[in-house]
C-alpha positions as CSV (number, residue, x, y, z in Angstrom):
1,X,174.7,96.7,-2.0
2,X,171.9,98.4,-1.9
3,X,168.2,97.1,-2.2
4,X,166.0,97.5,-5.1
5,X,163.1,99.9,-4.5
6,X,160.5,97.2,-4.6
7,X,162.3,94.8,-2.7
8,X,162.4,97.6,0.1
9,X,158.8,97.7,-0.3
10,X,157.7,94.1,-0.2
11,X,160.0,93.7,2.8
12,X,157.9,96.9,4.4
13,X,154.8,95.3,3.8
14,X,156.1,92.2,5.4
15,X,157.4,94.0,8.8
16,X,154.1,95.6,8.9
17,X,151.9,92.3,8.1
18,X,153.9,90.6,11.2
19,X,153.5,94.1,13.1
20,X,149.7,93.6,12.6
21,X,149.4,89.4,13.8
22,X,151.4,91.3,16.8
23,X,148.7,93.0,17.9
24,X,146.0,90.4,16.9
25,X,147.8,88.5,19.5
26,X,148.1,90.6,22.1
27,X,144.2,91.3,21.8
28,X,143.6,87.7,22.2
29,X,145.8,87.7,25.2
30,X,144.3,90.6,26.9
31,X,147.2,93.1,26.5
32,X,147.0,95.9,28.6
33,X,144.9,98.6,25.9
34,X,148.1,101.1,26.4
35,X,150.7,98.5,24.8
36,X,148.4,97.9,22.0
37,X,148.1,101.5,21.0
38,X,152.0,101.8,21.0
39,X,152.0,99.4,18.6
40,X,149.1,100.3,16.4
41,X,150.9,103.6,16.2
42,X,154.2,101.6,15.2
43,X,152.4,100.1,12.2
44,X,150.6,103.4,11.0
45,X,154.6,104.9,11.3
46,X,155.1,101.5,9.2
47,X,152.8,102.3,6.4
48,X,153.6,105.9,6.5
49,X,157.1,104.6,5.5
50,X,155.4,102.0,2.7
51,X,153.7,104.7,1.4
52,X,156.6,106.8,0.7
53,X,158.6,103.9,-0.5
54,X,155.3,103.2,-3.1
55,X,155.9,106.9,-4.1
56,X,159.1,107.4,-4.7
57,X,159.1,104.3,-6.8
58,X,156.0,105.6,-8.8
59,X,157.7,108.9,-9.1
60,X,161.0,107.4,-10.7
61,X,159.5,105.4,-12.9
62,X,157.3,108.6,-14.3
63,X,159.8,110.6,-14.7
64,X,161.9,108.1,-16.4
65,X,159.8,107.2,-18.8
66,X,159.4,111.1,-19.6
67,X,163.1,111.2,-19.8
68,X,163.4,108.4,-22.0
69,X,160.1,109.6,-24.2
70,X,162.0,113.4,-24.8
71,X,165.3,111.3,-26.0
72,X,163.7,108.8,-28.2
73,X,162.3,112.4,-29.4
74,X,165.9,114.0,-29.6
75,X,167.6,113.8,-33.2
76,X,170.5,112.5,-31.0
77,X,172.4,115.8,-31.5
78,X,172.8,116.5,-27.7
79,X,175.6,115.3,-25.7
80,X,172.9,114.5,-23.1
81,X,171.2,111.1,-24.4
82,X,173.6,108.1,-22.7
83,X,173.5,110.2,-19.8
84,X,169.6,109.6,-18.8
85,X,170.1,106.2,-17.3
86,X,172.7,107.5,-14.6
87,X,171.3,110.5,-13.7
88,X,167.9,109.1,-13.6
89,X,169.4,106.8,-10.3
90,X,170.8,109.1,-8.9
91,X,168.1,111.0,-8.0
92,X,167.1,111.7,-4.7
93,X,163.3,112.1,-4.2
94,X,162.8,111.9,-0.8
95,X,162.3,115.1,0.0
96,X,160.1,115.7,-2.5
97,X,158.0,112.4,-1.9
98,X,158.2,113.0,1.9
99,X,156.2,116.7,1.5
100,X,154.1,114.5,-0.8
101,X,153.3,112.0,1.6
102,X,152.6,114.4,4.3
103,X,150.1,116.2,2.3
């Protein structure tokens, strides 16, 4: 079963919290400065990913609430209306959020 989009994201910010005590400690044990900048690089790849999560989640929940405002609107003469739910979650904004993010 999949995981709800802001489950994915707390659990993101989590990995990259621990990522971060990570380095902490490896500055307080004198890490070579080479080790630390791999993994300062691993938690900016970290919150590139949170970012997108946060986006794509913003993104669905904008344009279904635009989805659901135009029904609401419809006089319910469209075969459309019970659809909006379903096609709303199956959308696949990645691609569109990962342009986005990259901007």
């Amino acid at each position: 079963m999949a995981q709800q989009p802001g489950r994915k994201l707390r659990n993101q910010v989590n990995y990259i919290r621990g990522q971060a005590e990570g380095v902490g400690r490896m500055l307080d044990n004198g890490s070579p400065s080479a080790d630390v900048v791999v993994q300062l690089r691993a938690m900016r790849a970290g919150i590139d990913r949170a970012l997108r999560l946060a986006l794509e989640g913003s993104a669905r929940e904008q344009l279904a609430a635009e989805l659901r405002a135009r029904v609401l609107a419809c006089p319910g003469l469209c075969d459309y209306c019970d659809d909006l739910d379903a096609i709303v979650a199956e959308l696949d904004l990645s691609e569109v959020i990962g342009k986005v993010a990259a901007a």
